[in-house]
C-alpha positions in Angstrom: 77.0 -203.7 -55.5 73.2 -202.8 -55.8 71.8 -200.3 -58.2 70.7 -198.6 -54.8 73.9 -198.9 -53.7 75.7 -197.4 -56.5 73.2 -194.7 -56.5 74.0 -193.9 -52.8 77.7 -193.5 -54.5 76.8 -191.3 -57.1 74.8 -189.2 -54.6 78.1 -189.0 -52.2 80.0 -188.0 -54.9 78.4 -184.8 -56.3 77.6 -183.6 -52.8 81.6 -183.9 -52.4 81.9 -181.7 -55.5 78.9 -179.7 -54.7 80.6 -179.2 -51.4 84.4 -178.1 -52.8 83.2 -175.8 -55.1 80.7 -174.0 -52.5 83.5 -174.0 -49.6 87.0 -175.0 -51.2 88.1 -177.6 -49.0 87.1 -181.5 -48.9 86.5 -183.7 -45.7 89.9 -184.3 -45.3 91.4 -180.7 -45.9 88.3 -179.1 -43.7 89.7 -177.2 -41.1 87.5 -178.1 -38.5 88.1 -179.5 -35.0 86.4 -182.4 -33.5 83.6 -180.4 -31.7 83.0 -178.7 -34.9 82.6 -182.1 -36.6 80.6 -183.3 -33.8 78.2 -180.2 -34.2 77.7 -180.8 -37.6 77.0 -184.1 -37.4 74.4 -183.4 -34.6 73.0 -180.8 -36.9 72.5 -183.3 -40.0 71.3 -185.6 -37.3 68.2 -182.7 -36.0 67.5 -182.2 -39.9 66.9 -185.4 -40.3 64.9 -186.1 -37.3 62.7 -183.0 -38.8 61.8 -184.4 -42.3 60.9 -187.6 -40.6 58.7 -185.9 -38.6 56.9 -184.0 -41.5 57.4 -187.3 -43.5 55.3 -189.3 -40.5 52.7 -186.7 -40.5 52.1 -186.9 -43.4 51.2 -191.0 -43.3 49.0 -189.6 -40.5 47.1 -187.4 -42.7 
């Protein structure tokens, strides 16, 4: 694996813990349905559409 890789990891796993400790349950214990999953992936998918946008503009600058 890459360093950029293994940094992606490393990244995955402390928003995992970040993510217990602030709501209790992991991806696999959430009690969500598959709309709700599907909302919240659409939602991470609009923030991230977002800081492109201000990331673009700001090459445009």
């Amino acid at each position: 694996m890459s360093r950029i890789e293994e940094e992606v990891c490393k990244k995955i796993e402390q928003r995992a813990k970040v993510g217990l400790s602030k709501y209790g349950v992991t991806m696999e214990t959430a009690p969500l349905s598959r709309l709700e999953w599907l909302v919240h992936a659409q939602e991470e998918a609009m923030d991230l559409a977002v800081y492109l946008q201000k990331l673009i503009e700001m090459e445009v600058e």
